[in-house]
C-alpha positions as CSV (number, residue, x, y, z in Angstrom):
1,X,18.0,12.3,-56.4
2,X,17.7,14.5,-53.2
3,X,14.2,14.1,-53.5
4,X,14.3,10.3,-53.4
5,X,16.3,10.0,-50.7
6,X,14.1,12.4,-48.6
7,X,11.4,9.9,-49.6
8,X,13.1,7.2,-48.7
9,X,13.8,9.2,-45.3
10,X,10.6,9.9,-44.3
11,X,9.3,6.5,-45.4
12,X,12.2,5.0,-42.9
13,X,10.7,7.4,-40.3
14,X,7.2,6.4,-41.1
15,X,7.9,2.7,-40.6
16,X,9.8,3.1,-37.4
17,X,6.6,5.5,-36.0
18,X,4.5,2.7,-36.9
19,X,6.2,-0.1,-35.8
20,X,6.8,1.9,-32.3
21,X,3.3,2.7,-32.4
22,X,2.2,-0.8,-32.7
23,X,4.0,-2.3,-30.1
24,X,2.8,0.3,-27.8
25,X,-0.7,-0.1,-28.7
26,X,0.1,-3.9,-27.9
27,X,1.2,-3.2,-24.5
28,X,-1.6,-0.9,-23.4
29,X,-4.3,-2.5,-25.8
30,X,-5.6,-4.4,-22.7
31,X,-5.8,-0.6,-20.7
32,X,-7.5,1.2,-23.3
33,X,-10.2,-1.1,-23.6
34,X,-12.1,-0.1,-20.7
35,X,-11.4,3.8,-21.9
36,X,-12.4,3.0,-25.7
37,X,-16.2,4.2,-25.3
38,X,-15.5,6.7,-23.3
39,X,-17.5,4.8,-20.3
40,X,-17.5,2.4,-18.3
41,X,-21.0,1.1,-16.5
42,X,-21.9,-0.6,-13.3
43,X,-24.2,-3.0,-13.9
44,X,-27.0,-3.2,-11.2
45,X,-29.2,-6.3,-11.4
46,X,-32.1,-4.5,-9.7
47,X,-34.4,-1.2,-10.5
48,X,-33.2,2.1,-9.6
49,X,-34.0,3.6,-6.3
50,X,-33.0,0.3,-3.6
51,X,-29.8,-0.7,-1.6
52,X,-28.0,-2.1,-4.4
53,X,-28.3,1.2,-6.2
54,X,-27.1,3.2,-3.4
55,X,-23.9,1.6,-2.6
56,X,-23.3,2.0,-7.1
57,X,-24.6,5.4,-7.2
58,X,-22.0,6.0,-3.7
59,X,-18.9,4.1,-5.9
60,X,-19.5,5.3,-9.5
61,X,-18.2,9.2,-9.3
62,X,-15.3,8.7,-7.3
63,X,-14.4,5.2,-9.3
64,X,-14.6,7.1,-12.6
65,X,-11.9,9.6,-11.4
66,X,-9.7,6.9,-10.7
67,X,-10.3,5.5,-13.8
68,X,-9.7,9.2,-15.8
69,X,-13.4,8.1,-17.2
70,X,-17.0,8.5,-17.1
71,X,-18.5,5.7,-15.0
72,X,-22.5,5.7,-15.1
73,X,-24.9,3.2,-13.2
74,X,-27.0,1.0,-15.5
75,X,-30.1,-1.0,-13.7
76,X,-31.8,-4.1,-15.3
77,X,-33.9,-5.7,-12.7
78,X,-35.2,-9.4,-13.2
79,X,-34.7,-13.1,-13.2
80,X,-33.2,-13.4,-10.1
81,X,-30.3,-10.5,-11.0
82,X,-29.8,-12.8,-13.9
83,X,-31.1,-10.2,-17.1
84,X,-28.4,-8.1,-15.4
85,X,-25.4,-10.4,-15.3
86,X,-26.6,-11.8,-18.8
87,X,-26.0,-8.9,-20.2
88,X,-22.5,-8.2,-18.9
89,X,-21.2,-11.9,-19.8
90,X,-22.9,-10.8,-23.4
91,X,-20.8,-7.9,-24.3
92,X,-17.1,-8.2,-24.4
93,X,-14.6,-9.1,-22.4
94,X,-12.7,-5.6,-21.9
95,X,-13.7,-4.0,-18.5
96,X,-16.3,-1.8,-20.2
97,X,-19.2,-3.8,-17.9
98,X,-18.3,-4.3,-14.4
99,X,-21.1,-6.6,-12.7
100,X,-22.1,-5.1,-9.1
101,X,-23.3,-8.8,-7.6
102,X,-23.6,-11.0,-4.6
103,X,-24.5,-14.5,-3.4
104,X,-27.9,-14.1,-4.1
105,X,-27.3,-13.0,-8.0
106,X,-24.2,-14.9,-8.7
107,X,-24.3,-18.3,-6.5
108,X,-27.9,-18.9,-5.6
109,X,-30.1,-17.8,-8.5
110,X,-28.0,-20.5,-11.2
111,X,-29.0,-22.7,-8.4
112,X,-32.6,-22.1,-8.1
113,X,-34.1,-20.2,-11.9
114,X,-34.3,-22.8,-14.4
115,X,-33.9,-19.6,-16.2
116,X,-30.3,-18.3,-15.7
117,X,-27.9,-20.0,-17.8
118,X,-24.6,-18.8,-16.5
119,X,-22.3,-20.5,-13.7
120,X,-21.0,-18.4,-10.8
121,X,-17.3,-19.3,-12.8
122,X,-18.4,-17.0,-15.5
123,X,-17.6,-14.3,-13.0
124,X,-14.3,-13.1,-11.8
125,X,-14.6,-11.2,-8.6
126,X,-12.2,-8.5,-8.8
127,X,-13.0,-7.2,-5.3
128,X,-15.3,-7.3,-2.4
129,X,-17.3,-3.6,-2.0
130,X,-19.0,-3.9,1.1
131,X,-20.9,-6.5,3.8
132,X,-24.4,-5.8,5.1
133,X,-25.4,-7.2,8.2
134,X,-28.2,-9.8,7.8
135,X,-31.4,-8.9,10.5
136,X,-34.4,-11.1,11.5
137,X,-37.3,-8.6,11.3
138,X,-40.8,-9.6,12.4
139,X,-44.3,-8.0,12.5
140,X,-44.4,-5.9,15.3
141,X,-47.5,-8.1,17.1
142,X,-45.7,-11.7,16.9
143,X,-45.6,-12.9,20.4
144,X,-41.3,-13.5,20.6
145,X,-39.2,-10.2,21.3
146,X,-35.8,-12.2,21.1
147,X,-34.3,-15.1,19.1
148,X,-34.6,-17.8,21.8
149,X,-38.2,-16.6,22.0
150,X,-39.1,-16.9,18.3
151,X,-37.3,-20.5,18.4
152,X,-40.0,-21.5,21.5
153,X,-42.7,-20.2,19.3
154,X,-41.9,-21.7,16.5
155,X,-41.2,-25.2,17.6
156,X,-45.3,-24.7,19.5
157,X,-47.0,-21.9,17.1
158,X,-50.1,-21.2,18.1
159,X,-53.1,-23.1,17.1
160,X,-50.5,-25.3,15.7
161,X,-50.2,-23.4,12.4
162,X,-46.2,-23.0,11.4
163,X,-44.9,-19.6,11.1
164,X,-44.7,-17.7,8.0
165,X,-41.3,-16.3,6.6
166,X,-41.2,-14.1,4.1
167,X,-38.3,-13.7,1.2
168,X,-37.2,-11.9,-1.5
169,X,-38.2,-15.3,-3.9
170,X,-37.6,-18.8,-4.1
171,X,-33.7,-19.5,-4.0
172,X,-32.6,-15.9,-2.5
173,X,-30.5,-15.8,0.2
174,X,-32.9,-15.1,2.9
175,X,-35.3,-18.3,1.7
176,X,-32.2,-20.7,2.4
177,X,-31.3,-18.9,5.4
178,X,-34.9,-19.4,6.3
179,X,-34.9,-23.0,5.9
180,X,-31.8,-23.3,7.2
181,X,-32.5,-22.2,10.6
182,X,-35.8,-24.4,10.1
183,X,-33.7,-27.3,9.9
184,X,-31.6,-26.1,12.7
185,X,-34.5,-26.0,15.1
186,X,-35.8,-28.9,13.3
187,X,-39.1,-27.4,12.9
188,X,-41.1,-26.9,9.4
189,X,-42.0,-23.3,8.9
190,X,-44.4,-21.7,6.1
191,X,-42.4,-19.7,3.1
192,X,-43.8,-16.8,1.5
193,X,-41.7,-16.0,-1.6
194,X,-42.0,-11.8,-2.9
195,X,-41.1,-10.1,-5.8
196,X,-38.4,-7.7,-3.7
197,X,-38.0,-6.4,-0.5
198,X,-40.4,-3.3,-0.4
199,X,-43.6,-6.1,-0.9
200,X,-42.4,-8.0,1.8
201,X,-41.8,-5.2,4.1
202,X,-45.7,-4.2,3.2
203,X,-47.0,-7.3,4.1
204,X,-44.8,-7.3,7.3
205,X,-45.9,-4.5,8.8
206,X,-49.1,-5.6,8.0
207,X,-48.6,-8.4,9.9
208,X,-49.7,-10.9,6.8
209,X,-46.4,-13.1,7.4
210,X,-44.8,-13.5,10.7
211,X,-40.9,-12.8,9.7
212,X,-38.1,-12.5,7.3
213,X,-34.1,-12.1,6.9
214,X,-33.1,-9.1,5.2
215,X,-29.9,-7.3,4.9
216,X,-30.0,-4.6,7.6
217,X,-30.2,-0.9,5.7
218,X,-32.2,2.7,7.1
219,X,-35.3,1.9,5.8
220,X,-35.8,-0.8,8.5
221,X,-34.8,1.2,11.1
222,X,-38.0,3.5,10.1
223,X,-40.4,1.0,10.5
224,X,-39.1,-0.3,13.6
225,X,-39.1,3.9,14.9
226,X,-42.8,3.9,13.9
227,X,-43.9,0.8,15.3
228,X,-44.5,-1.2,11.9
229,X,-42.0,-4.1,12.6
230,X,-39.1,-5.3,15.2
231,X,-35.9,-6.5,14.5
232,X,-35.3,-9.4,17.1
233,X,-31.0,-9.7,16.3
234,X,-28.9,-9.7,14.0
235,X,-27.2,-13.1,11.9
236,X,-23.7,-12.9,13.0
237,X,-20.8,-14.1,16.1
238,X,-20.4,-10.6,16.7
239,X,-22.5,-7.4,16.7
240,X,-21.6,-5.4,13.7
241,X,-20.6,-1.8,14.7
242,X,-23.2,-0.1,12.6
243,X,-25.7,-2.3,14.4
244,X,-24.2,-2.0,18.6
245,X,-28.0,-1.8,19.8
246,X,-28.9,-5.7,18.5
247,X,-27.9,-8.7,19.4
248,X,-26.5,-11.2,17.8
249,X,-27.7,-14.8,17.4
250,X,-24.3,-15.9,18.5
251,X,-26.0,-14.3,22.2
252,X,-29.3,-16.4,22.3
253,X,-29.0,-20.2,23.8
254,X,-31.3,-21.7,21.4
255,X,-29.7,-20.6,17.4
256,X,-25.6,-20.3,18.7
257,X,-23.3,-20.5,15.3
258,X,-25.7,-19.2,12.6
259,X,-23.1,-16.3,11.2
260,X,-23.8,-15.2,7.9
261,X,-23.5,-11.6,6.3
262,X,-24.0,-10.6,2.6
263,X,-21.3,-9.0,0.5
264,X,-21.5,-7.1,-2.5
265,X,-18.2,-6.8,-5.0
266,X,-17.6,-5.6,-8.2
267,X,-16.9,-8.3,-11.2
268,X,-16.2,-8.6,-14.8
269,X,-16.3,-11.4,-17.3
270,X,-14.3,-14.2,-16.9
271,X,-11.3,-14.0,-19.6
272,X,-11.2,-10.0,-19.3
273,X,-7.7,-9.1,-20.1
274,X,-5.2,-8.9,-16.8
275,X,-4.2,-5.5,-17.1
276,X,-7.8,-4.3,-17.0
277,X,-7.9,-6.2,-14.1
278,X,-5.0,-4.8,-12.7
279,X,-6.1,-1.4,-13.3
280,X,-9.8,-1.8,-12.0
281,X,-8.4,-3.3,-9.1
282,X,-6.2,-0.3,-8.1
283,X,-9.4,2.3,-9.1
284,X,-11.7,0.5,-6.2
285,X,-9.4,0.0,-4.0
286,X,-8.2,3.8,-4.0
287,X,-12.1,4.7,-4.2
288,X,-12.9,2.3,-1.0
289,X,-9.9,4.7,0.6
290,X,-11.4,7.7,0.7
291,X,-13.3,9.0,3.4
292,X,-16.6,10.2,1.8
293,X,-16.9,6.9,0.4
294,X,-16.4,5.3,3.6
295,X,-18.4,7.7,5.4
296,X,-21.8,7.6,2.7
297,X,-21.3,3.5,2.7
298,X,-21.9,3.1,6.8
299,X,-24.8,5.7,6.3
300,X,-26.2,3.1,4.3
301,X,-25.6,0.5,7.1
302,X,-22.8,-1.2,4.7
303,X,-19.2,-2.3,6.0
304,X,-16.5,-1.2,3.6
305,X,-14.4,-4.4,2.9
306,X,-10.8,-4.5,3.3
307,X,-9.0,-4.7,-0.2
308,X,-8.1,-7.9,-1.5
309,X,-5.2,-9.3,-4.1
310,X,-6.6,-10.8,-7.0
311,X,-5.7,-14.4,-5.6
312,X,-7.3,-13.4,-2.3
313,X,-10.4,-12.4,-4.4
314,X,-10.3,-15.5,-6.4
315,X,-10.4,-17.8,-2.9
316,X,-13.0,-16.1,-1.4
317,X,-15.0,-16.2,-4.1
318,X,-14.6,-19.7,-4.6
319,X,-15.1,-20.3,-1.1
320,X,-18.1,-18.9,-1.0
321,X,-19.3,-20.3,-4.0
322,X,-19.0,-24.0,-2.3
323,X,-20.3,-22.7,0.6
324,X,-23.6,-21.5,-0.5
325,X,-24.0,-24.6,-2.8
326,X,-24.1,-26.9,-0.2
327,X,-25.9,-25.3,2.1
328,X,-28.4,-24.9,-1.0
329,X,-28.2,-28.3,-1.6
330,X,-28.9,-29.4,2.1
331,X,-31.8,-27.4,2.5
332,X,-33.1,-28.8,-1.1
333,X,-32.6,-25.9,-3.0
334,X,-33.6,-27.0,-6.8
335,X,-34.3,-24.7,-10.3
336,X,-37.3,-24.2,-10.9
């Protein structure tokens, strides 16, 4: 008899332990998710060695400490970033992946690859990363040392040929920014799609295409040392304070109001549980804190972004998303 009711005992203790257990594990389910591998991974649309992967391989150490987890840096370059994201939005919604994207991956390239079958609303944006400031660069023998100047040139090119602009391919950023300030000026220029920056930069300093927008970062400022190429200002109202030396095109008379800048944030599947979220959401924030991060970030010309709420997250990104498709659309942007 006393053995029965130490049975019965224990099995009452059992029961309670489990059912404690359980409701536990249902309130931190969503929190162990992004722990349950062990890892996490940023996902980096584009090969190993370029700007993208510098600002991950700057976030990754110190975001994995906050997180109390290994966080590596995974690159899978092509289709526009799409490969990348595709992935992510393939593999479950628990954190595990966080997308590192930005207009160009996220807004432009559904709007412009045939190929990429996600929407930008696949996406939640949990939180901006950092802003590069976009530069015109152009080969260092084209006849136009400012932006006004490059306007005058390009509205009478010589020999009546239209200049060349360069881009990282059909439907980036830089193309519709092209085209844009085409339509601006309300002159027809030549495009010259690439397969990446590095191409394009090749071709520019060998003066094979006149000039391109490119997010501003060290490598530029090499070739402009050396005499390759010249940066003739910088797309924004303001100078940018890791860029004090070049003006801005809200300073020329002819191209006043053309302020753009590319950001780069961190995002995870739409329909990725809230406390996930949550918890990501504190990590980069406290990473984006901390001076080394800070410091390594404007080393790479980047501007660390201020930290956002998720609803602030969720507006901008929105914004931004309407933003870029119109102006897409106005400048004929189509998938091809």
């Amino acid at each position: 008899m006393e053995t029965n009711m130490i049975h019965r005992i224990n099995r009452r203790k059992l029961l309670l332990c489990a059912s404690s257990a359980l409701g536990a594990g249902m309130a931190t389910s969503a929190l162990a998710q992004i722990a349950a591998a062990g890892t996490a991974s940023i996902m980096v649309p584009y090969p190993a060695g370029g700007a993208s992967d510098a600002i991950a391989r700057i976030v990754n150490t110190p975001l994995g400490k906050e997180l109390g987890q290994t966080v590596l840096v995974e690159n899978l370059g092509g289709v526009s970033g799409a490969l990348g994201a595709q992935k992510v939005l393939s593999a479950p919604a628990n954190g595990q992946y966080i997308y590192q994207g930005s207009p160009n991956e996220v807004i432009l390239a559904p709007l412009a690859n045939a190929a990429v079958k996600f929407a930008s609303e696949d996406f939640q944006l949990i939180q901006p990363i950092c802003y590069a400031p976009i530069v015109l660069v152009a080969r260092h023998d084209l006849p136009a040392n400012s932006i006004d100047e490059l306007v005058t040139l390009a509205r009478k090119p010589p020999k009546n040929q239209p200049l060349s602009y360069g881009s990282v391919g059909v439907g980036s950023m830089y193309h519709v920014l092209a085209e844009h300030m085409g339509q601006r000026i309300q002159t027809a220029m030549s495009h010259v799609p690439y397969k990446g920056g590095p191409p394009l930069l090749q071709d520019l300093a060998g003066s094979n295409v006149d000039f391109t927008f490119l997010p501003h970062f060290a490598a530029i400022d090499g070739m402009v040392a050396s005499g390759r190429v010249k940066i003739l200002g910088q797309v924004g109202a303001t100078r940018a304070a890791t860029l004090p030396k070049i003006p801005s095109f809200q300073e020329s008379k002819l191209l006043k109001d053309f302020n753009f800048s590319i950001w780069t944030g961190y995002m995870v599947k739409k329909g990725t549980p809230s406390d996930v979220v949550l918890r990501l959401q504190k990590a980069l924030h406290d990473t984006l804190a901390q001076p080394k991060v800070i410091e390594s970030l404007t080393a790479q010309s980047q501007i660390v972004a201020k930290p956002m709420t998720l609803e602030e997250s969720a507006r901008f990104y929105a914004a931004e998303t309407a933003n870029y498709r119109q102006l897409a659309k106005a400048v004929g942007i189509t998938p091809q």
